[in-house]
C-alpha positions as CSV (number, residue, x, y, z in Angstrom):
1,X,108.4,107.0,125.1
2,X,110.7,104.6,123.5
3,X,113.8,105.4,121.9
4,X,115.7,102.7,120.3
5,X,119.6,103.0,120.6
6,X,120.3,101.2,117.2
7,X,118.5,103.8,115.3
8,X,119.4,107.3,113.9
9,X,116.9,110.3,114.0
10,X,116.0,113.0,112.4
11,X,115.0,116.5,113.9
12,X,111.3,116.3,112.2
13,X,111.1,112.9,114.5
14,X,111.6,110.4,111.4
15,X,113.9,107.3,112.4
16,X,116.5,105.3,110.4
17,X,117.5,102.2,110.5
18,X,120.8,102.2,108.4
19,X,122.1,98.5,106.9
20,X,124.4,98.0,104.0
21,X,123.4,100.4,101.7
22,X,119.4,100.1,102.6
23,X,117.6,102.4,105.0
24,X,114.5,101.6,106.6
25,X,112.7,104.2,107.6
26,X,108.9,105.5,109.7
27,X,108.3,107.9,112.1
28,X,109.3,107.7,115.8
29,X,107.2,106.8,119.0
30,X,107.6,110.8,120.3
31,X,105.9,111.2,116.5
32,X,103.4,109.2,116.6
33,X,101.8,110.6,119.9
34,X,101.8,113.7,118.8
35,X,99.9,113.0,116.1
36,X,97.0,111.1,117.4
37,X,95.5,108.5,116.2
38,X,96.8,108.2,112.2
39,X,94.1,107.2,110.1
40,X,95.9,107.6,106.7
41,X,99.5,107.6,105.3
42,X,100.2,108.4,101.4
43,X,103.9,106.9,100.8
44,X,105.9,107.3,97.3
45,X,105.8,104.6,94.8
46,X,108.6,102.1,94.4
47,X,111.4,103.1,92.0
48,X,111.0,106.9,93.1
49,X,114.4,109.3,93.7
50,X,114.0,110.7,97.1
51,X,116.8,113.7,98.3
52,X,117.2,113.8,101.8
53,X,115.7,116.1,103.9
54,X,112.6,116.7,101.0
55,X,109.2,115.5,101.9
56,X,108.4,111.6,100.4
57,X,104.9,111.6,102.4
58,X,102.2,112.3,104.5
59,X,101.0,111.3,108.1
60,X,97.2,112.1,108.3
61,X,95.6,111.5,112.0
62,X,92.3,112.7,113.3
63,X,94.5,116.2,115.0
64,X,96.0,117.1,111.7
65,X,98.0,116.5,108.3
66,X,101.8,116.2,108.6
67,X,104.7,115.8,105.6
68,X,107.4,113.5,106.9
69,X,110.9,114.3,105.2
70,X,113.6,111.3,104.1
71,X,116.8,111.2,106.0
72,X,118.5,110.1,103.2
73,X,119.0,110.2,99.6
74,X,118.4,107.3,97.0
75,X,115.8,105.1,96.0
76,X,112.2,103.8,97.2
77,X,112.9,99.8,97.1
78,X,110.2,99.0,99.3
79,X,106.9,100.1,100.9
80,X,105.1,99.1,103.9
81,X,101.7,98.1,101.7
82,X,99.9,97.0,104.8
83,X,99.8,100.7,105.9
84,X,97.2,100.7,103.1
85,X,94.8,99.0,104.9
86,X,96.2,99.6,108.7
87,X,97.2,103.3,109.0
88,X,97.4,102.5,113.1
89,X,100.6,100.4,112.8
90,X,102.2,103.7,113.0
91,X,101.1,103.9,116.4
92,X,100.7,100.7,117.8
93,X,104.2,99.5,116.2
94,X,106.0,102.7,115.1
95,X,109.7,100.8,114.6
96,X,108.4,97.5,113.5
97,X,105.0,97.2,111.6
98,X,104.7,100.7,111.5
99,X,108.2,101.0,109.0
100,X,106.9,103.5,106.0
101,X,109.4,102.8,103.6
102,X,112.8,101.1,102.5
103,X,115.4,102.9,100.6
104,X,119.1,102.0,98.5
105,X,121.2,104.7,100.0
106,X,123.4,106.9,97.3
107,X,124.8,108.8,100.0
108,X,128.5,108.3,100.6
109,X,128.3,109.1,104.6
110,X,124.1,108.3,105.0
111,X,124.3,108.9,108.8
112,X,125.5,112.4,108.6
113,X,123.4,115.3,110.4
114,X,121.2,112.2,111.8
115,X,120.6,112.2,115.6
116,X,122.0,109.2,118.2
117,X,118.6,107.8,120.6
118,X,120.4,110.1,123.8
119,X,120.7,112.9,121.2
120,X,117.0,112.6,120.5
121,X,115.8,111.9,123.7
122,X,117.0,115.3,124.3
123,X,115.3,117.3,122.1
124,X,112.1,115.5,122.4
125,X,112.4,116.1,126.5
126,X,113.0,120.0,125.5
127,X,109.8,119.8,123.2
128,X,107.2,118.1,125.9
């Protein structure tokens, strides 16, 4: 299972990749295998007011339907279109091609109540 050390996590496995005031975000590896094999993701539209911890989407794979919940609040600046077309880059590329969606960050401290990759691995280790 990989864990990358420059990202932040969320509890509900969701990942963050914080820069300036944009957040990329997707679900992580641990995620992912759960799941299965995804075969459809519904993702907000651009322009749309997320509030962190609320639901912006859903991860459907052939084991079952799952909401994945923002880390962050602000606004939708980008989506991963090709997700459209291939729902697997969730698997096969969960923190590059498999990226859901790009936020501006109105939080003042955005990496607050986010997990750091050791204390992730943790709680994934305690939920295997």
């Amino acid at each position: 299972m990989e864990i990358p050390n420059d990202l932040l996590y969320t509890i509900e496995h969701e990942w963050v990749r914080l820069k300036d005031n944009r957040a990329t975000i997707g679900i992580s590896d641990f995620a992912q295998s759960q799941l299965g094999d995804v075969v459809f993701v519904e993702l907000p539209a651009e322009g749309t007011e997320l509030t962190k911890e609320n639901t912006f989407g859903v991860v459907e794979s052939v084991k079952t339907v799952s909401d994945v919940y923002v880390p962050v609040t602000g606004k939708v600046v980008a989506i991963n279109k090709d997700l459209e077309s291939q729902p697997d880059l969730v698997n096969s590329d969960p923190y590059g091609k498999g990226w859901m969606i790009e936020i501006e960050v109105s939080d003042s401290s955005p990496g607050e109540g986010l997990l750091k990759a050791e204390q992730y691995a943790e709680q994934c280790k305690n939920q295997e």
